[in-house]
C-alpha positions, 0 to 999 in steps of 0.5 A: 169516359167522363164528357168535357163539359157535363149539364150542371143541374139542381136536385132535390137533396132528398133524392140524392139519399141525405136526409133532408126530407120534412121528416128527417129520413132518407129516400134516395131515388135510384132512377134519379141517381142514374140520371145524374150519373154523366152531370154535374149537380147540386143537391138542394132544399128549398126549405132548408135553404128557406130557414125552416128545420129538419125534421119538420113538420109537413105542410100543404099548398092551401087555396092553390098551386105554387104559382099561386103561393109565388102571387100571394094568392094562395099559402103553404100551412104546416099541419100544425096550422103555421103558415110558412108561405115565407120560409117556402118562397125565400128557398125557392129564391134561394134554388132559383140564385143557385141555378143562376149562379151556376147557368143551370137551366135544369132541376130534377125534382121531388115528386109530391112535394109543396115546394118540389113537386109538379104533381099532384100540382107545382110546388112552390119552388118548380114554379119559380124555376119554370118561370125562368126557363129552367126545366123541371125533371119530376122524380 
């Protein structure tokens, strides 16, 4: 029986199987998908929603975490050597005007990820989310 008023949440699009994933394939996670199953979501790329394509190279978080990136302390470089730092805090924005919008407060995100991930450390978007109460749910 469907609740009244299911948890909205934000997800990492990738999770959800579309193909968004700096490669283009999709690698859907089943156990994310059945913690969804009773919530209302939206599927979200942070650097699709920052202006970079997909597929697209990869990049790293370099001289920090995303905390760090956020305070101009450290940047995103992609591994052909471009710093996308930018393209990686205009999508966290991005995520982070959603989750508002929506009174979302918590995001299930991609494990692993510069901009998702909380390991091996906080992604660029995780960071901003958790600056603003929303809490991250890694996958």
């Amino acid at each position: 029986m469907p609740q009244p008023n299911p948890e909205k949440c934000l997800v990492s699009a990738c999770l959800t199987g579309l193909c968004t994933r700096y490669d283009g394939r999709s690698k859907p996670s089943p156990p994310c998908l059945r913690q969804l199953e009773n919530r209302n979501w939206i599927p979200v790329c942070p650097e699709q929603l920052g202006g970079l394509p997909t597929p697209r190279t990869a990049a790293d978080l370099v001289g920090g975490d995303g905390h760090e990136v956020l305070a101009g302390r450290a940047v995103v470089i992609n591994r052909a050597g471009l710093d996308v730092s930018d393209n990686f805090i205009r999508g966290a924005r991005q995520c982070l005007a959603i989750a508002r919008a929506r009174q979302i407060k918590t995001a299930y995100l991609k494990a692993g990820s510069p901009s998702c991930g909380l390991t091996p450390q906080i992604g660029v978007t995780a960071a901003l989310l958790q600056q603003h109460g929303c809490k991250i749910i890694e996958f």
